[in-house]
N, C-alpha and C positions, 0 to 999 in steps of 0.2 A: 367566470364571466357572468356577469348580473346586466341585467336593461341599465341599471345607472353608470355602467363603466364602457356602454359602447356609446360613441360617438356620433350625435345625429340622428337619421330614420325616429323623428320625432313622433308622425304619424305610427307607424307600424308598433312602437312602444305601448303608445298609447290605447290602440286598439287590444292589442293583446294585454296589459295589466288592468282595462276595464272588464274583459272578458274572466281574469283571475279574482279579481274582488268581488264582481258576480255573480261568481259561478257557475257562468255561462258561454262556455270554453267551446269553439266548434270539434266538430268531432275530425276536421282534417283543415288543414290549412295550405296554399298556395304561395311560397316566398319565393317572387320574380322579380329581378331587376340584375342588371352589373354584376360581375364577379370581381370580389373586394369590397361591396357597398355593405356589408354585414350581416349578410343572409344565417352564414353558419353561426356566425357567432349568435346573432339572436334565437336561434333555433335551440343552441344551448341553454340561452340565457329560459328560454319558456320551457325546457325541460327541466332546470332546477328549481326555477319557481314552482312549479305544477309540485313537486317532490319535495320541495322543501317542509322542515316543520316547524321555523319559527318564521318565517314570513308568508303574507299572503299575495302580493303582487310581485315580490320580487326576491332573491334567493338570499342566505345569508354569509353563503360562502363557507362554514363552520359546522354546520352538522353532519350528520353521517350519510345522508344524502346527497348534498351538494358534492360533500367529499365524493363517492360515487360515481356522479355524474362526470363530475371533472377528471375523474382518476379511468372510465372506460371501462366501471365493473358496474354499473346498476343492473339487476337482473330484470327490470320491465324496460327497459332501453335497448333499443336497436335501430345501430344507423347503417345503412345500407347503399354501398357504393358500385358503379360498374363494375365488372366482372369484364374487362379488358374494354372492349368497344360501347359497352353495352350494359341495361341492366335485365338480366334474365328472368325467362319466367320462374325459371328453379329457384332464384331467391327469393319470388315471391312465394311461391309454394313452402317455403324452409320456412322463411317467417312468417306464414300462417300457424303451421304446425306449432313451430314456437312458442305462437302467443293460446293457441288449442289448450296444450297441454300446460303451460309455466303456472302454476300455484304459489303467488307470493303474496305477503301483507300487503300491497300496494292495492289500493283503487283503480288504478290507471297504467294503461298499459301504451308506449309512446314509440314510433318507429318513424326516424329521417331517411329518405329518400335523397339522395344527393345527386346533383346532372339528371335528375327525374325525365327530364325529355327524354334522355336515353333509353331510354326503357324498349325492348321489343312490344311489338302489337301481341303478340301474345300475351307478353309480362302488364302491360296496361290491362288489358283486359279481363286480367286475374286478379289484380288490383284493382276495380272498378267493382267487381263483384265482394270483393273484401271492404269495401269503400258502405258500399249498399248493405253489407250484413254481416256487422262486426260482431264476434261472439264475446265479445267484453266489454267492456269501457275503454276506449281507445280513441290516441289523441296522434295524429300523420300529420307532419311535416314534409310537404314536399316541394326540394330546394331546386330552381332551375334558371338561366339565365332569361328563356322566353316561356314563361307558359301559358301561350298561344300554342308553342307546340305539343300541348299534350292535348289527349281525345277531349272532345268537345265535354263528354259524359263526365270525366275526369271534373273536371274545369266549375262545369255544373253543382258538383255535388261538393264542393271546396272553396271555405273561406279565401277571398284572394289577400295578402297582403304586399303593396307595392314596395319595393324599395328605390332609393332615387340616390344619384352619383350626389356625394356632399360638396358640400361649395369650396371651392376651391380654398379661396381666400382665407375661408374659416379652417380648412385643412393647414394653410400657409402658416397662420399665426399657431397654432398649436405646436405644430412641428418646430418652430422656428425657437419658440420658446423651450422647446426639450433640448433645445442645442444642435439641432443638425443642419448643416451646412445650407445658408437660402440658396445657393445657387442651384445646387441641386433639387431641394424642396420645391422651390418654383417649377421646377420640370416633372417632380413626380407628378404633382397634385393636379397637373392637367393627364396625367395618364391612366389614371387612376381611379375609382369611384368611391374609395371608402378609404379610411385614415391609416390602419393598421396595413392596408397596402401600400398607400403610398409613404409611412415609416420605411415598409421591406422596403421599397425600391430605394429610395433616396441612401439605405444603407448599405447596399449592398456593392461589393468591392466594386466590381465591374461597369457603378451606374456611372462615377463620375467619367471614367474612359469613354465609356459612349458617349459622354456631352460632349463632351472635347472631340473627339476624334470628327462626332456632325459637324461640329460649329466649324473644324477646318474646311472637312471635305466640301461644305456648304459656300464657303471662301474661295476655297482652291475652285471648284468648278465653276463658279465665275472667273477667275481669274489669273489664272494657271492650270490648263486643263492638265496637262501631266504629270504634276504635283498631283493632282488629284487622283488619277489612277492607281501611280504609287501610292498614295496613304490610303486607299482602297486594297492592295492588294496586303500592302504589309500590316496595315493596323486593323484590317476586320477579318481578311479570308485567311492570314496566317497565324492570327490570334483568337482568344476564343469570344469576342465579338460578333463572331459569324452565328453564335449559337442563340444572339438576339436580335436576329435583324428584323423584327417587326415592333420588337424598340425603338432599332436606328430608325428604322423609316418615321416613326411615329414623332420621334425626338422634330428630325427635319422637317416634318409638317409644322409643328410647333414655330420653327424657325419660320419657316416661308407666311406662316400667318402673322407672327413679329413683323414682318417687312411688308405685308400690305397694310398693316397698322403704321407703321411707319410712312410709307408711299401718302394714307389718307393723313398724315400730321397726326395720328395718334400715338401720345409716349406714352398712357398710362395701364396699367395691367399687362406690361411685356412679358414672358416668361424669362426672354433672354436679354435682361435690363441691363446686366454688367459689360453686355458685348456692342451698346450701340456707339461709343463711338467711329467703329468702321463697319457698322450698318445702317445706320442712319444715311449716308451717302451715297453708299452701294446700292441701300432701297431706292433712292428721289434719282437714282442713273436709271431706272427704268419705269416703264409704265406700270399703272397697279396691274391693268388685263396681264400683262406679263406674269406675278407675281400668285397671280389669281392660277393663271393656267398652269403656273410648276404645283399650286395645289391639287387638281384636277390630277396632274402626273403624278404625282406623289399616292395621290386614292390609285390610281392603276397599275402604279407597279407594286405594292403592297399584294392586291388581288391575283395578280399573274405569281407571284411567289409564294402566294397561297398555296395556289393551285399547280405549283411544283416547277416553276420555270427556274431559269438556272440564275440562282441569285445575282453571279459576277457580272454573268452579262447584261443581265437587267437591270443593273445598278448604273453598270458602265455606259449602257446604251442613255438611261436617262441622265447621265450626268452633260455626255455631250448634246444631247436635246436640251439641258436647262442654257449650255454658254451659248447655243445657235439659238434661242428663245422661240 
């Protein structure tokens, strides 16, 4: 993985291969944004750079370094992941030592922190102190979805680099062009915030079921509500659709925002463009407030199944809330 082979985060590229060509690389960095939007993979990308030895901003993929990096054996490399819930003070104390004791040719000595939020207050704060008084040349990556939630001190003494979801559209045509199916691609690439996930998604066996199974149950509960419960009970909860229902629900958002674009006269940038002919109709049978408020429903029961409520019936209770509007 090289800066030229990820996709987008044009900014964050740029910062970091000005930082490589001179030579003035911060001694820890902050990568926050989306999970999917390329956080790890550029964190790679600046660790082979930094190690490379025939490039100077970016890697060449071919030497014995690169090789290395890519392959999970550089000995000044260390990426460090929770430890179940959490990432503990003991990993940070382990990769202290680590970096104490290791005597290698290498300059520079590199460790990723990954879900870095997670970290215990104790593990931050043993990290904070390592932050403040490295005993080598040392370059920390630390990867997180908000880092807002890391200690303030943290934050402070850490390059921030933002990352930002890629544009859809520009995901759409890439994807569309590698050959994978548009109907699907139009649905990743709004769930999504970086390219290589929305690839996973769109290929993965299970996505296109989930399209189909929404756009029914989405049909069926205006319009057959018992139709609907059955392709409710036999196509998600006794199939393993059950095991993404913060897809489904996300999927059916997607839909219900189609149909208040539809409701305002809007046809273009639909995600679900191949199924207007009988939504086009179904949307102008109801008010936009209507179409607004199964949005609204749609954010609440996501949140309550979050927070452990019992999928069936939350599904079921809002399907008969969306036909009584």
């Amino acid at each position: 993985m090289s800066f030229e082979a990820i996709a987008g985060q044009a900014q964050a590229k740029r910062i970091l291969q000005n930082g490589l060509r001179t030579g003035r690389l911060s001694h820890a960095y902050i990568f926050s944004g989306p999970a999917g939007s390329g956080r790890r993979e550029m964190a790679t990308a600046l660790t082979k750079a930094i190690y490379c030895t025939e490039q100077i901003d970016d890697s060449c993929g071919q030497c014995l370094n690169c090789r290395k990096v890519e392959h999970n054996n550089h000995p000044d490399l260390v990426w460090i992941e929770p430890d179940g819930a959490s990432i503990k003070i003991d990993q940070i104390r382990e990769l202290q030592k680590e970096f104490a004791y290791r005597a290698t040719a290498a300059h520079t000595k590199i460790y990723v922190l990954n879900e870095a939020d997670r970290m215990t207050i104790q593990a931050a704060n043993s990290l904070l102190k390592f932050l403040e008084e490295p005993i080598t040349k040392i370059v920390a990556v630390l990867i997180t979805e908000n880092g807002h939630a890391l200690l303030p001190t943290i934050q402070s003494r850490a390059q921030w680099i933002s990352f930002v979801p890629m544009n859809p559209l520009e995901m759409s045509a890439i994807l569309k062009e590698e050959g994978l199916p548009p109907t699907l691609v139009s649905s990743a690439v709004h769930l999504t915030a970086g390219l290589k996930a929305a690839r996973e998604l769109a290929a993965a066996d299970w996505f296109a079921e989930a399209r189909n199974t929404v756009l029914q149950l989405a049909k069926e509960s205006l319009t057959k509500l018992p139709s609907a419960m059955i392709t409710l009970q036999q196509k998600v909860f006794k199939a393993n659709l059950a095991e993404h229902m913060e897809t489904l629900i996300d999927l059916w958002m997607l839909w219900l925002k189609d149909m208040v674009r539809l409701r305002c006269g809007h046809k273009e940038n639909l995600v679900y463009i191949d199924q207007t002919d009988w939504m086009s109709p179904l949307a102008l049978s109801r008010e936009v407030e209507y179409w607004i408020q199964g949005m609204e429903r749609a954010v609440e029961v996501r949140k309550r199944i979050r927070f452990h409520a019992n999928p069936q019936l939350t599904l079921e209770k809002w399907m008969i809330d969306l036909q009584g509007g």
